[in-house]
C-alpha positions as CSV (number, residue, x, y, z in Angstrom):
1,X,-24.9,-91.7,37.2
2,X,-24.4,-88.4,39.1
3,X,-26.0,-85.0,37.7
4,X,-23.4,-82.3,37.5
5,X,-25.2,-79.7,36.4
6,X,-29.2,-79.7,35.3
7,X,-30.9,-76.0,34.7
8,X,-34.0,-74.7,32.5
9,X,-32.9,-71.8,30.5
10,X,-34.2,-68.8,32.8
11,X,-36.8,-66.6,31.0
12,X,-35.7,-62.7,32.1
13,X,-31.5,-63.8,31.0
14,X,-33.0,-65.1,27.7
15,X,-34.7,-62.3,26.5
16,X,-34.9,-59.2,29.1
17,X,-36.5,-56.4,26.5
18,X,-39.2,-59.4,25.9
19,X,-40.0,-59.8,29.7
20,X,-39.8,-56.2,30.2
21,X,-42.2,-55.8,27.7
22,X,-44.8,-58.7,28.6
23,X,-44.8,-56.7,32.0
24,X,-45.8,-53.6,30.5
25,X,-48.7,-55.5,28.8
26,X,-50.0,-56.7,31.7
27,X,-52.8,-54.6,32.1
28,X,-53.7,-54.6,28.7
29,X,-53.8,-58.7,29.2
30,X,-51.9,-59.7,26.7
31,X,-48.9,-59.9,28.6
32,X,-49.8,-62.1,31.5
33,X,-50.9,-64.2,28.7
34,X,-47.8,-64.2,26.8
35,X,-45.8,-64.8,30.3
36,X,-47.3,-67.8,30.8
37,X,-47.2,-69.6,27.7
38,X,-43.6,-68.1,27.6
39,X,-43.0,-69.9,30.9
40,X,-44.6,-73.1,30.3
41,X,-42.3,-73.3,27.2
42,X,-39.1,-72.7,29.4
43,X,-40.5,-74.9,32.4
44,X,-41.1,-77.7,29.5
45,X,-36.9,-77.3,28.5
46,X,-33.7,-79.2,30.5
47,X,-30.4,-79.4,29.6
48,X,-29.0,-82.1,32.0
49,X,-25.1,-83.1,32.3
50,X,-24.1,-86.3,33.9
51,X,-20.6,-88.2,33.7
52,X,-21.5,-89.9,30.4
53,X,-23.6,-87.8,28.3
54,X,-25.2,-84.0,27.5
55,X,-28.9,-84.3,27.3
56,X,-31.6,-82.2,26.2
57,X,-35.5,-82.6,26.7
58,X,-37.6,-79.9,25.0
59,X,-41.2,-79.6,24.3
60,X,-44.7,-79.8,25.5
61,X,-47.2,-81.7,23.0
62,X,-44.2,-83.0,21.1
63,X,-41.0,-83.9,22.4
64,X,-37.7,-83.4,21.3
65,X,-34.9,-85.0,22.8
66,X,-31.2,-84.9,22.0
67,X,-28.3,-87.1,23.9
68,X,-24.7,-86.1,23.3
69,X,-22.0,-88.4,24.7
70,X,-19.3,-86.6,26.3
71,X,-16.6,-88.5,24.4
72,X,-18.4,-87.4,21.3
73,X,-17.9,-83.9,21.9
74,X,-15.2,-81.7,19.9
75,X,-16.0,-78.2,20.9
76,X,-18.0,-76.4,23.7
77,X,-18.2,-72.9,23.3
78,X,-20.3,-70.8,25.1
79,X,-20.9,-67.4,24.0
80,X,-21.8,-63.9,26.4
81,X,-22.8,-60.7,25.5
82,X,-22.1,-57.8,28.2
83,X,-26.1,-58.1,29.3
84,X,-25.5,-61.7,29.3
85,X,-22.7,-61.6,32.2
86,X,-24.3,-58.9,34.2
87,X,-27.0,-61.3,34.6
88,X,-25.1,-64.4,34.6
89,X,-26.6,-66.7,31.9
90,X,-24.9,-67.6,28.3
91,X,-25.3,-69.5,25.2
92,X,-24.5,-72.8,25.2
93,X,-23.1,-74.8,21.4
94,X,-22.0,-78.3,21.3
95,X,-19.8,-79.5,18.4
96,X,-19.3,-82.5,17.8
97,X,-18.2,-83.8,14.3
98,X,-19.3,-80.8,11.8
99,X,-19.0,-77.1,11.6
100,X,-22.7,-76.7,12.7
101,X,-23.4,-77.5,16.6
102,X,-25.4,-80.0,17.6
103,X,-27.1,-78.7,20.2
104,X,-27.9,-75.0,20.9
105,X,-29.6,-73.6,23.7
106,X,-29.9,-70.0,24.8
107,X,-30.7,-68.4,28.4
108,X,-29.0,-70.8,30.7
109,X,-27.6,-69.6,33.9
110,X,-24.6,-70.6,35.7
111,X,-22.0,-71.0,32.0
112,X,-19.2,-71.3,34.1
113,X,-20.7,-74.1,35.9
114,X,-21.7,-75.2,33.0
115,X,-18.3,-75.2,31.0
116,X,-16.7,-77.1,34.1
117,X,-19.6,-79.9,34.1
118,X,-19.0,-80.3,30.7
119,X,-15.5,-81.4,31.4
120,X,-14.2,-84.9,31.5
């Protein structure tokens, strides 16, 4: 089973205003605070692609975690605003029977890489 492409969403390409703004409130405390919950959140997230399967482990008291196979999978669409690709991250939806996606996943870098791991 080879990895093709294994990332945590990245926290600054998620939300930028929301970083920016944690910054700001460090002094005040509350933002170094919120950064670090923030990250431990993120840090507790993978999205993983091997040959057979899309999987996704999220959570840090309770664990949610979702396996897609690759055959299973109708549409992959991956969706960029222009502040996503200046900073080079995107949203990631898996289809794979119904009209809503099965997985969902905002803030991950590298969507190119991505799309083309995703690939049979």
């Amino acid at each position: 089973m080879t990895v093709r492409y294994s990332a945590h969403p990245s926290m600054f390409r998620s939300r930028p205003l929301t970083f920016l703004l944690c910054i700001v409130l460090i002094p005040v405390g509350i933002g170094i605070v919120a950064l670090l919950v923030w990250w431990l959140f993120h840090r507790a997230t993978t999205l993983t692609v091997d040959d057979d399967r899309v999987i996704l482990d999220r959570g840090l008291i309770s664990k949610e975690h979702i396996e897609i196979e690759l055959s299973s999978i109708r549409t992959v669409k991956i969706d960029q605003s222009l502040l996503d690709r200046l900073l080079d991250s995107g949203t990631l939806r898996v289809y794979t029977a119904g009209d809503t996606p099965e997985l969902q996943m905002k803030g991950l870098p590298d969507p190119a890489g991505l799309r083309q791991a995703m690939r049979p």
